[in-house]
C-alpha positions in Angstrom: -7.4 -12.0 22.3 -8.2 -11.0 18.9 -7.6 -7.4 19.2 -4.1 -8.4 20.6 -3.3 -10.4 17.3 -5.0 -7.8 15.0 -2.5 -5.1 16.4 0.3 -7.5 16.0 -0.2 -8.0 12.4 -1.0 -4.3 12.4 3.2 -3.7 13.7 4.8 -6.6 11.2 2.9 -5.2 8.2 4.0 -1.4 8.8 7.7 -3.0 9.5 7.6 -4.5 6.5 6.0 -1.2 4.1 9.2 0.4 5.7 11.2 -2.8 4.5 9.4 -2.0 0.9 10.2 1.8 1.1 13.7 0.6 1.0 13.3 -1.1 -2.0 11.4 2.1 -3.6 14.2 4.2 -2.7 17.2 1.9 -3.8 15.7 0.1 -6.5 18.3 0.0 -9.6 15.3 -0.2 -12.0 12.0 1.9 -12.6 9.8 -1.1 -12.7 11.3 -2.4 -9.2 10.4 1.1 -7.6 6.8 1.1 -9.7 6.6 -2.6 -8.1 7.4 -1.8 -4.5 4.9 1.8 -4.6 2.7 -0.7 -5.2 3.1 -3.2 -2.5 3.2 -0.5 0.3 -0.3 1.1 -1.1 -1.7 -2.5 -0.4 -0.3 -3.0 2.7 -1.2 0.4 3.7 -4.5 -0.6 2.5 -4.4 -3.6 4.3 -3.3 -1.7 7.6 -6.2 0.9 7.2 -8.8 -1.7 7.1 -7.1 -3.5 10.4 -7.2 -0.8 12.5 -10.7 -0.9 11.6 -11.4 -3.6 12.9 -9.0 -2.4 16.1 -11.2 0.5 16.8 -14.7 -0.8 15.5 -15.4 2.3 13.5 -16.5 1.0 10.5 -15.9 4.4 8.1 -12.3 3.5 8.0 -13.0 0.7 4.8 -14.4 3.2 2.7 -11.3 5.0 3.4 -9.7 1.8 2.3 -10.9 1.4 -1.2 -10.7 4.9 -2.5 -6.8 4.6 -1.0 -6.6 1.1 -2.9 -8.7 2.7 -6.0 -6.3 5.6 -6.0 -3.3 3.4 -5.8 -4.4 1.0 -8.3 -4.9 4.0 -10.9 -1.5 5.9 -10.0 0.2 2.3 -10.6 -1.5 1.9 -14.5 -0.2 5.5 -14.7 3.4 5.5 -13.7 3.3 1.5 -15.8 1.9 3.4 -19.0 4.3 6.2 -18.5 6.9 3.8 -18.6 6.7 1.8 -21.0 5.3 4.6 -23.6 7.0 8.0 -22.1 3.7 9.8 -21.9 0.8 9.8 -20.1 -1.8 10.4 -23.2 
């Protein structure tokens, strides 16, 4: 039963990262498309760590945080380029 609900979250949250890369891709301002990146690294975070749990293997999490680690970095990164205009 579980595995059945897991793998239906697993579909609505990859529906709605494509619903986000939308936003990315149309957003009229930088900090909208910096916003939305940032969404669809956590729900690809979020979907990594699910199918996890799917297929009871359990080297997918550390796959997990180093994806959320790097997404969490490349967000400060493109934020600071932003509001500055350079990265040092």
């Amino acid at each position: 039963m579980s595995i059945q609900v897991f793998t239906g979250m697993t579909i609505f949250l990859a529906l709605l990262a494509f619903i986000c890369l939308y936003r990315a891709y149309v957003g009229p301002t930088a900090a909208d498309r910096v916003v939305s990146i940032n969404v669809i690294t956590t729900k690809v975070t979020v979907l990594i760590a699910l199918i996890s749990v799917i297929t009871e293997q359990n080297a997918f999490i550390d796959v997990a945080l180093i994806y959320s680690m790097m997404g969490f970095i490349a967000t400060i990164a493109v934020s600071k380029f932003i509001e500055k205009g350079k990265l040092y």
